[in-house]
C-alpha positions as CSV (number, residue, x, y, z in Angstrom):
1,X,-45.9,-54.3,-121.2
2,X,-45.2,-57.2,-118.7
3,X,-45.9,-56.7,-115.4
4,X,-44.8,-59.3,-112.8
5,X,-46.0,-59.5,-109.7
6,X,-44.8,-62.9,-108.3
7,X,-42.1,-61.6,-106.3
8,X,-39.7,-58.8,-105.2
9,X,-36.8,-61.0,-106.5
10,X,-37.8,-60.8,-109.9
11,X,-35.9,-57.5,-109.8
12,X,-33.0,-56.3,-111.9
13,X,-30.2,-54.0,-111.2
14,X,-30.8,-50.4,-111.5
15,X,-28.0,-48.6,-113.8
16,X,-26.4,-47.1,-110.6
17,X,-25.9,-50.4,-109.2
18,X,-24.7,-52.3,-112.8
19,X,-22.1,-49.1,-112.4
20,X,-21.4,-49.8,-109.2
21,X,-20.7,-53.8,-109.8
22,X,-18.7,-53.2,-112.5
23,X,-16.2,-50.5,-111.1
24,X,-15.7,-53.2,-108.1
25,X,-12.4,-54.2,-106.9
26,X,-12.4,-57.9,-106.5
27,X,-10.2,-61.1,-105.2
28,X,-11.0,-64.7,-104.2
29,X,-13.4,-65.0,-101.3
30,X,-12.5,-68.4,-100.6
31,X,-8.9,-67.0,-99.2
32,X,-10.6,-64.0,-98.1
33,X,-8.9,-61.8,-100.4
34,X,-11.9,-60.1,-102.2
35,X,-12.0,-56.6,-100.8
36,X,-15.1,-55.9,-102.1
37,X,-16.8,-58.8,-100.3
38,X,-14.7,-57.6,-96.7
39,X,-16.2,-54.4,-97.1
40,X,-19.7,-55.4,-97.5
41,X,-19.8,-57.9,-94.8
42,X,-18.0,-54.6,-92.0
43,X,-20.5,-52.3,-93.1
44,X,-23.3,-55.2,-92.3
45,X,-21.9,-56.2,-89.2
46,X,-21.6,-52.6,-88.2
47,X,-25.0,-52.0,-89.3
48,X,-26.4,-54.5,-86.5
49,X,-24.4,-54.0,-83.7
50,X,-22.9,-57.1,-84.1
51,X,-19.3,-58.2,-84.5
52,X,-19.4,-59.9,-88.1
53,X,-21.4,-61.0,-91.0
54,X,-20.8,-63.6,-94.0
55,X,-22.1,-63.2,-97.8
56,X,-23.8,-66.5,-98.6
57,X,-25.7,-66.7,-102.2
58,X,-28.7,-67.4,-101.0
59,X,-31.9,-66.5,-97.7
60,X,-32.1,-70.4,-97.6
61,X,-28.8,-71.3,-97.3
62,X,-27.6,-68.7,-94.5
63,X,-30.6,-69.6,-92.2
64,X,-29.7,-73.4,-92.8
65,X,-26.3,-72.9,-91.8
66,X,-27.4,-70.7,-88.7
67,X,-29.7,-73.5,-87.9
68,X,-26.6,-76.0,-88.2
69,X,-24.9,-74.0,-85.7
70,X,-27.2,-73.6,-83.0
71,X,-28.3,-77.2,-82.5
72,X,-27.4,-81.3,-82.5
73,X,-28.8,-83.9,-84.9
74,X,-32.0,-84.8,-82.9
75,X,-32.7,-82.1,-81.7
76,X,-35.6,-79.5,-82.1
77,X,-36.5,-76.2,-82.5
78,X,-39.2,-73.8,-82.6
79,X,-41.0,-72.1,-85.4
80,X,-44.2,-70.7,-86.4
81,X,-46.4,-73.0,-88.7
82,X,-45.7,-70.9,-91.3
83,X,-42.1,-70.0,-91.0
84,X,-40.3,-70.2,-94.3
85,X,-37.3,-72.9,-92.7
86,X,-40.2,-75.4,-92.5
87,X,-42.2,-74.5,-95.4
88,X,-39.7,-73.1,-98.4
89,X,-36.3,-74.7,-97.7
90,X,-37.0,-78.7,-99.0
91,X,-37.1,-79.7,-95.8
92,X,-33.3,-78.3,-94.8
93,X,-33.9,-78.9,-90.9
94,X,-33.9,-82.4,-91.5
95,X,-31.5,-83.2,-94.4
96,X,-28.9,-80.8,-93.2
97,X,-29.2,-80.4,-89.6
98,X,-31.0,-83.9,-88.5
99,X,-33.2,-81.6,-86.4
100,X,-36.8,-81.6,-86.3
101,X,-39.7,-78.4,-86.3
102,X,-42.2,-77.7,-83.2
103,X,-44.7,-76.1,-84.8
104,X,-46.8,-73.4,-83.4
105,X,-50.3,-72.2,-84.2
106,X,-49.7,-68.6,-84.7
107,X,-51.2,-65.3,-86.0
108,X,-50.1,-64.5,-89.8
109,X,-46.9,-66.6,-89.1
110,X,-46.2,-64.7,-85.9
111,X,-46.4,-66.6,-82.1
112,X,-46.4,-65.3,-78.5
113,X,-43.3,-65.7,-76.0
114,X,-46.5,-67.6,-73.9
115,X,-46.7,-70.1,-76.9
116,X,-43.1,-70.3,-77.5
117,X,-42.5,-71.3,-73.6
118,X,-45.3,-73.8,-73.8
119,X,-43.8,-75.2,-76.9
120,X,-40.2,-76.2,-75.2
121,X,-39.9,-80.3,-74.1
122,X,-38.6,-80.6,-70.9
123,X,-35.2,-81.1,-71.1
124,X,-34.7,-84.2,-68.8
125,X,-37.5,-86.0,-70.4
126,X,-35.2,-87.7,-73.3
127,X,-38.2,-89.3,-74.8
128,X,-38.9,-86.1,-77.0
129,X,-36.3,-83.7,-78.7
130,X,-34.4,-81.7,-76.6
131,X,-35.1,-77.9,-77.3
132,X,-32.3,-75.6,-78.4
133,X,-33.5,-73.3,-80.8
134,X,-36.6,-70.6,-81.8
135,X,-36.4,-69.2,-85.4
136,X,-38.6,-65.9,-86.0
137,X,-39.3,-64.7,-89.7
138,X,-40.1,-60.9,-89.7
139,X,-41.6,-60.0,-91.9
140,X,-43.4,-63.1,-92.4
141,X,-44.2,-64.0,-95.9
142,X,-46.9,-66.7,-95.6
143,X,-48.6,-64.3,-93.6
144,X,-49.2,-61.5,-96.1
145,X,-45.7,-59.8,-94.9
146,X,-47.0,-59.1,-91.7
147,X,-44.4,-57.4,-89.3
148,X,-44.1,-58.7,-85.3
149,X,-44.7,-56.5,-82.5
150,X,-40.7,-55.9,-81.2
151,X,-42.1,-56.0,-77.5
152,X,-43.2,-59.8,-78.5
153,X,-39.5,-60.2,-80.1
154,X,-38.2,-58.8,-76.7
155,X,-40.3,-61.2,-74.4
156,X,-39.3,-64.7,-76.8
157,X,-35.6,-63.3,-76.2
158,X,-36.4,-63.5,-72.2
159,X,-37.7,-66.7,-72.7
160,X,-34.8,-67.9,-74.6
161,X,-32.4,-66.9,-71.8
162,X,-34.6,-68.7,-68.8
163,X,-34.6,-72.0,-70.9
164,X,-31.0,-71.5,-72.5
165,X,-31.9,-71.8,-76.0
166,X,-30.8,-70.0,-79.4
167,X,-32.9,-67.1,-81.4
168,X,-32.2,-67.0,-85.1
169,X,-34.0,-64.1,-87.3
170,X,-34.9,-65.1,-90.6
171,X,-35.0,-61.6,-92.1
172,X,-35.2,-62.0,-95.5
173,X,-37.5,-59.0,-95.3
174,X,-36.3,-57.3,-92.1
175,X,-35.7,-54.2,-94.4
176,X,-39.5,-54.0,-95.3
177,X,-40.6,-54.3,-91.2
178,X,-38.1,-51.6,-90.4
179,X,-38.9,-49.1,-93.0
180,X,-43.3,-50.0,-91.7
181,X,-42.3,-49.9,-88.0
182,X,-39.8,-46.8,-87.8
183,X,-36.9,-49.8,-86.2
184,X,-33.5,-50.0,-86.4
185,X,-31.0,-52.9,-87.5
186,X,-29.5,-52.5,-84.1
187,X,-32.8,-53.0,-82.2
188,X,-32.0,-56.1,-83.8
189,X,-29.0,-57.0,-83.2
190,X,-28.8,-57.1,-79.7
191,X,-31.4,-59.1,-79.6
192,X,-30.6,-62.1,-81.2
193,X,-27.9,-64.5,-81.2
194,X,-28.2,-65.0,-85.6
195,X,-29.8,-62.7,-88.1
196,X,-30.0,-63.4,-92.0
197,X,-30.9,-60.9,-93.8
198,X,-31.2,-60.7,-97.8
199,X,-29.9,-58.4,-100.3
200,X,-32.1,-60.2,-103.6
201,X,-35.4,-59.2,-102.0
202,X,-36.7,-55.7,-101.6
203,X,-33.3,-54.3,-102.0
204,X,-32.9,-55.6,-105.5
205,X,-29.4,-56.9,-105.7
206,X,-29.7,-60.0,-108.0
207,X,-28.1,-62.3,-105.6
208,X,-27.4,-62.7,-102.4
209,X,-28.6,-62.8,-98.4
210,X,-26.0,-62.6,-95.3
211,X,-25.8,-63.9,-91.8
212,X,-25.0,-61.9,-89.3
213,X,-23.9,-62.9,-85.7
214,X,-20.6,-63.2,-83.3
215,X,-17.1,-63.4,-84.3
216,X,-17.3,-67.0,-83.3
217,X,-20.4,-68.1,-85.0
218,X,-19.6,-66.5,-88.4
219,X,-16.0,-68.2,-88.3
220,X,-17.9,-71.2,-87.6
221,X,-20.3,-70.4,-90.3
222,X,-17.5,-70.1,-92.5
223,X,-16.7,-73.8,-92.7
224,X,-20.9,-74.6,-92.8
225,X,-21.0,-72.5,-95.8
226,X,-18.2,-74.5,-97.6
227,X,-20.0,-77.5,-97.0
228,X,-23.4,-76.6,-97.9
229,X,-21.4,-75.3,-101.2
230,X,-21.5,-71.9,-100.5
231,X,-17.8,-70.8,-101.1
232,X,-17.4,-68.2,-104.2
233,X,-14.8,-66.3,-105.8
234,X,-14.6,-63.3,-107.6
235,X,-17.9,-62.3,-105.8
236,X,-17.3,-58.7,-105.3
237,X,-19.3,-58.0,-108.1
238,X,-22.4,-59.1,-105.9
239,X,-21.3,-57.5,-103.1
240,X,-21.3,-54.5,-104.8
241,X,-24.8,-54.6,-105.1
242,X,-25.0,-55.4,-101.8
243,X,-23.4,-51.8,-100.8
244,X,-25.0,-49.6,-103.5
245,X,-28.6,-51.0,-102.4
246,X,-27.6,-50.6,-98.5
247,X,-26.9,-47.0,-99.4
248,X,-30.0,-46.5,-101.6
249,X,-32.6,-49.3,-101.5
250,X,-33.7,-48.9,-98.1
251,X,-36.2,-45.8,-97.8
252,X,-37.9,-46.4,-100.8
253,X,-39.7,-48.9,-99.4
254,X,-42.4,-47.0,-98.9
255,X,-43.1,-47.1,-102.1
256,X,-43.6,-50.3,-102.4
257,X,-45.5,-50.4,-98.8
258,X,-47.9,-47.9,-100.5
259,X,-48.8,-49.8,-103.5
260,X,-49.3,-52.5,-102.1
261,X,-51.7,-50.9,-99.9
262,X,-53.3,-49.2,-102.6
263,X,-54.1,-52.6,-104.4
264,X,-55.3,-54.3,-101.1
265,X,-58.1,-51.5,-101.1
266,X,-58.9,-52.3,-104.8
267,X,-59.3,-55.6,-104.1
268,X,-61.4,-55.8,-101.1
269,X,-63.9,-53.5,-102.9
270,X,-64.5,-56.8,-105.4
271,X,-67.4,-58.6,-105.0
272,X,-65.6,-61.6,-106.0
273,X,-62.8,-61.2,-103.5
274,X,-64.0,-63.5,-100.3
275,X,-60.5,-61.8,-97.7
276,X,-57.4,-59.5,-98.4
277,X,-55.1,-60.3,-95.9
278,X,-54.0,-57.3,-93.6
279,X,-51.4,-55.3,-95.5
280,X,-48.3,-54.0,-93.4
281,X,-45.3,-53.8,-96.1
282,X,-45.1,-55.7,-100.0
283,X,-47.1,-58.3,-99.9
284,X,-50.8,-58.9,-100.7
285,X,-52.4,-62.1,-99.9
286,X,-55.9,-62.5,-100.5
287,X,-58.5,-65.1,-101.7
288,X,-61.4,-65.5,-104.0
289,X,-65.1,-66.4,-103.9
290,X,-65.1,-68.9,-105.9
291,X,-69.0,-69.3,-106.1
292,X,-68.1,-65.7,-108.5
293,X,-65.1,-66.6,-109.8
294,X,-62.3,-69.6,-109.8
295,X,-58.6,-68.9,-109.1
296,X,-57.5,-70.1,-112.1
297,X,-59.9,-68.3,-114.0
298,X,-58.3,-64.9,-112.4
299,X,-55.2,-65.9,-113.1
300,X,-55.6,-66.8,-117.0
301,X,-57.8,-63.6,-117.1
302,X,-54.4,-61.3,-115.4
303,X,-52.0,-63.6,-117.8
304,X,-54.2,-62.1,-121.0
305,X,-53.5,-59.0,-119.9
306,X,-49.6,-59.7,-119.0
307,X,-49.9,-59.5,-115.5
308,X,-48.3,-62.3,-113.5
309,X,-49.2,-62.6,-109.9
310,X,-48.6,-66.5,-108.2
311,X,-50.4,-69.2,-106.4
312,X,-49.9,-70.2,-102.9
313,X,-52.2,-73.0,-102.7
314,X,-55.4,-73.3,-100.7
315,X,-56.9,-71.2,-102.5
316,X,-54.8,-68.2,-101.5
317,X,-53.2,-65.6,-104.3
318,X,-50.1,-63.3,-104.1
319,X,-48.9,-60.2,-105.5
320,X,-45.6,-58.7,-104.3
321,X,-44.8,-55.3,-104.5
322,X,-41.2,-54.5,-105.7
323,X,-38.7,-52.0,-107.4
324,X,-39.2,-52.7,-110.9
325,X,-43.0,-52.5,-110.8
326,X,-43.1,-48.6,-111.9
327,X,-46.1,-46.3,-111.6
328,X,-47.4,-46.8,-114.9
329,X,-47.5,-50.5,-114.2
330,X,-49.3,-50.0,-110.7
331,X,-52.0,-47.4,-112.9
332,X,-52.8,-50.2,-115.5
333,X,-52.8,-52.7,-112.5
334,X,-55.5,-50.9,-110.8
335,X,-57.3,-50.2,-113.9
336,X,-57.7,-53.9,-114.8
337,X,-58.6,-54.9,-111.3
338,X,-61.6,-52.3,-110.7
339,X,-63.0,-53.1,-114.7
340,X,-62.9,-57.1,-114.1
């Protein structure tokens, strides 16, 4: 048995969702004719609170089109050092937007609306770039999926409004902090001016993300997205997905969110195990004594026993929690880990 524990997009579709894809009705999307895709991007929209949304194929390229929306070539915004836009999207800021990153020292990929404000240039001094955006990620990946404190979110909004700027949500796990917090998409959607969120992740579609926003912003996006490549077809068969996993992905969560928990506590009982990185959702991040025991060594010793996990440099290892990681997989997981 294989178990992979790289990521939650190594997921495939459920039967329910296979049946779902293939009774869809479908049309081209590029004309707006695919009913399918229409349907999927109301019930989003209404989800949020917000007045539209637009299927894109991937988390990457909806917050790089957002990002292409809000601001000017040379210009900047503001993200935490570990926010996926800087670190996970081939430098897409720069290439595709001309804009540049203000990075800010925060906690598990999460900064204060006190950091945020001190991070803005003054905007008559046009030696540095002006300031026009602030992207959040929530969860935040790099940081072991950790979920932000909504009062923070709340307070960077206020900030955003004294200094006129743009607030874009990278939610590619948004799902995970709602299900962990007890939020709602619509606490979310009136609080920012762009939200992607993704359908690939832990709702286990096998593609797609959408970004949500104004009636103007996603007709604008509509053109970004054609540029960037983005146009598709027939792709109410993916949309599909999208709807069946809205209506039944969500909840079980948890699940995930418990596992994940429930190897964090394995780990940390290691002796070999130097930090587990607090655990709030699907992610585990945590790294080794290597005085016991080298990375690589761990990781060929998990590969023996086909168990994949993944590298995220520095010495820091991953496991992601997901839907096709079943409980007999978890129970042999656990084994392994407290016999190493």
């Amino acid at each position: 048995m294989e178990i992979n524990l790289i990521s939650d997009t190594v997921t495939r579709p459920t039967q329910g969702m296979l049946d779902a894809m293939m009774q869809a009705k479908v049309g081209d999307d590029v004309f707006k004719n695919d009913p399918t895709v229409n349907a999927l991007e109301a019930k989003m929209a209404k989800l949020f609170g917000m007045e539209a949304a637009l299927f894109f194929p991937s988390g990457s390229m909806t917050n790089q089109a957002a990002i292409k929306l809000h601001t000017q070539p040379g210009e900047q915004l503001i993200c935490d050092k570990y926010a996926h836009v800087y670190n996970y999207e081939g430098g897409g800021v720069s290439f595709n937007s001309g804009v540049s990153c203000k990075l800010v020292d925060g906690d598990r990929g999460m900064m204060t609306a006190a950091q945020v404000e001190a991070s803005i240039n003054p905007p008559d001094f046009y030696h540095s770039p002006l300031t026009s955006l602030v992207c959040i990620e929530n969860t935040a990946n790099k940081g072991g999926g950790a979920c932000w404190d909504f009062k923070e979110l709340k307070a960077i909004r206020g900030v955003c409004d004294e200094h006129g700027l743009k607030y874009h949500l990278d939610g590619a796990r948004l799902w995970n902090a709602l299900v962990a917090k007890q939020e709602t998409p619509m606490q979310y959607g009136e609080l920012f001016d762009s939200i992607s969120v993704c359908l690939s992740k832990g709702l286990g579609c096998p593609v797609g993300s959408m970004l949500v926003g104004s009636e103007t912003l996603i007709h604008d996006a509509l053109r970004v997205r054609k540029i960037l490549g983005g146009g598709m077809r027939q792709v109410g068969f993916l949309a599909a997905a999208g709807i069946y996993a809205l209506d039944h992905h969500i909840n079980r969560l948890e699940e995930d969110h418990k596992k994940a928990r429930e190897l964090g506590t394995v780990l940390a009982g290691l002796d070999f195990i130097k930090k587990v990185e607090p655990i709030e959702t699907n992610i585990i991040i945590f790294e080794l004594d290597e005085s016991f025991l080298s990375a690589e060594k761990f990781m060929e010793r998990l590969e023996e026993k086909k168990i994949q996990i993944i590298s995220m440099g520095q010495g820091k290892l991953r496991m992601v929690t997901h839907l096709d990681y079943t409980e007999e997989m978890h129970e042999i997981t656990l084994g392994w880990l407290k016999d190493v």
